[in-house]
Structure formats: C-alpha cells, structure tokens
N, C-alpha and C positions, 0 to 999 in steps of 0.2 A: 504494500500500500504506500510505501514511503517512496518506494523506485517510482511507481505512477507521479506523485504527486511532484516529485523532483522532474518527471520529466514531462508535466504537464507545464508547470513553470517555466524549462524551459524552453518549451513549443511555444505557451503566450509572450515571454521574454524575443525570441526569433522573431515573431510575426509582428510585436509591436517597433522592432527597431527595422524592420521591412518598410511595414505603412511610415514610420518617420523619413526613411530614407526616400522612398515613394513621393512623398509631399514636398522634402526640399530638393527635387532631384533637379538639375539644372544642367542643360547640354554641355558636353567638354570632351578632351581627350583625352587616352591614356598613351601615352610611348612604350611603343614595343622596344625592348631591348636587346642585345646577344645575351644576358646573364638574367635568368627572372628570377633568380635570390642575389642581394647583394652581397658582396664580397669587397670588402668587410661590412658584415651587417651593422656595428657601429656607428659608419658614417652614413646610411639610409636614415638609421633612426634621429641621427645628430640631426641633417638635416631636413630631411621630412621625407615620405615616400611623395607626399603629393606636392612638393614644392617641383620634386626631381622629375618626376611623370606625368602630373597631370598638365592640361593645358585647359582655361577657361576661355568657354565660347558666350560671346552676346547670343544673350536668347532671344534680344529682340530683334534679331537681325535674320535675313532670312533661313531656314534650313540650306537651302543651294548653297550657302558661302560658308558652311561650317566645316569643310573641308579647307577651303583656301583660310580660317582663319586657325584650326588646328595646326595646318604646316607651317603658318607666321610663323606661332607660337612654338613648334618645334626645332626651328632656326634658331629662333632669338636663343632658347634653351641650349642649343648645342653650340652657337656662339658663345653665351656666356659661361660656359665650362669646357670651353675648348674642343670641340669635337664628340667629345665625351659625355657621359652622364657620370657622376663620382656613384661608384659602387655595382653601378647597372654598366658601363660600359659603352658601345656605339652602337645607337638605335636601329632600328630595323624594320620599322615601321610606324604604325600609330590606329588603334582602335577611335571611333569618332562614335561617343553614347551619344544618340541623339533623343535617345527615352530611354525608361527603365527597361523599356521591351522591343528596343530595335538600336541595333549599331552594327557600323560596319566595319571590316578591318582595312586598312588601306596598308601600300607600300612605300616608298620613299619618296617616290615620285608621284602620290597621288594616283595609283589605279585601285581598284578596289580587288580582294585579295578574297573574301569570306564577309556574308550577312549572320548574322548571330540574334536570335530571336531575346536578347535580353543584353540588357550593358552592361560592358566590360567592366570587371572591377577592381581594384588595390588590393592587395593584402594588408595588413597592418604592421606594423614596425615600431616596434615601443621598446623603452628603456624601464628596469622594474625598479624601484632601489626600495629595498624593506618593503615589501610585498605590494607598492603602493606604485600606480606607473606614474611618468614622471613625464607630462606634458613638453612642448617645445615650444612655449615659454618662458619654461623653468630649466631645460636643455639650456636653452641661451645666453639667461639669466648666469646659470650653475659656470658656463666656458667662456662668459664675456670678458672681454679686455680690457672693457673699458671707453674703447675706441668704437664710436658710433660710427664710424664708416666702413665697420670690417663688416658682413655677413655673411 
C-alpha cells in the first residue's frame, strides 16, 4: 500500500511538472552536439546546460523564420566560445521545438534531418552540495571574482 501510494505521488508529481512545463512552453532551440554528456560535467553545470544549448526564438514572430532565427542564434553561440561548445564540443546540428508536440531536427546548414512528434528536451545538470542542489546563481555567486565583466 505504501509502494502505490509512493508511486501514485509520483505519477501526480510527473504530470503536474508536465502541465507546468506545457503552459510556459515557448518556441527555441536545442544544439545538437558531437558529445550528449559533457565532458567534464562540471563545467555544463558551472555554466548552464541551457545557457550552452538552448537558443530562444521570438514567438511573436513568424513560425517560417524560426529556423533562420535558431541558426542566428547558433552562430552567435559558436562565435562566442570559439567554435566550440565548452563541455559538449562542435555542434552538429540543432532541434527547433516549435510546440510541446512538434519539432524538427535540422542540420548545419538548415535542411531538415527528422520530425519528432514532441520537443526536444535538456537533460538537467546540477551541482549537489549537502544534499541541497545548488542553483547558478549561487554557482556564480560561490566562483565570482569579483570582476563584473568576466562571465
């Protein structure tokens, strides 16, 4: 009775962070990479998975340019760390969620590769310290310089 009850909790724990996610869900991309665990997991978590991957799309802007506004966004990204992604490596492409229930995969150059009846998602990447994870905020906060122009 205990095992149902644990895992009735959490089926409605699943479903409720579903519907949340459902309601803020908002078009963008994710970067395919050569490496889909980082190496060194460290610095994914230091810096963010979604700082490193994702790319945000105007949603007020047409669905047609959410592609030319993903691969902006995936230049500017690969400009500003040189080629590279720190931990993931040299991209390979780019998922474009355009809903919770449609994305496509695309290639480097914009052709499209695979439809996928549901958006593409992150993993999570978190630091634990005494049982408690530890926001990147508080990442930043914890390694900062001092120096507001480093990030």
């Amino acid at each position: 009775m205990v095992k149902e009850a644990i895992e009735a909790t959490q089926r409605y724990i699943a479903e409720s962070e579903e519907a949340a996610w459902r309601a803020a869900f908002k078009p963008h991309a994710i970067i395919l990479t050569e490496r889909q665990r980082p190496q060194p997991f460290f610095v994914a978590a230091f810096i963010g998975v979604e700082v490193l991957l994702r790319v945000d799309i105007d949603p007020t802007a047409a669905p047609l340019t959410f592609l030319k506004q993903a691969l902006h966004g995936l230049r500017e990204r690969l400009a500003r760390w040189h080629g590279y992604l720190p931990a993931y490596g040299r991209a390979t492409g780019l998922f474009v969620n355009y809903s919770p229930d449609r994305a496509i995969q695309f290639d480097l150059d914009g052709n499209p590769v695979q439809i996928l009846d549901r958006a593409y998602r992150l993993d999570i990447v978190q630091f634990v310290i005494g049982g408690r994870a530890i926001s990147q905020g508080e990442l930043a906060a914890l390694f900062s310089t001092g120096d507001k122009h480093i990030k």
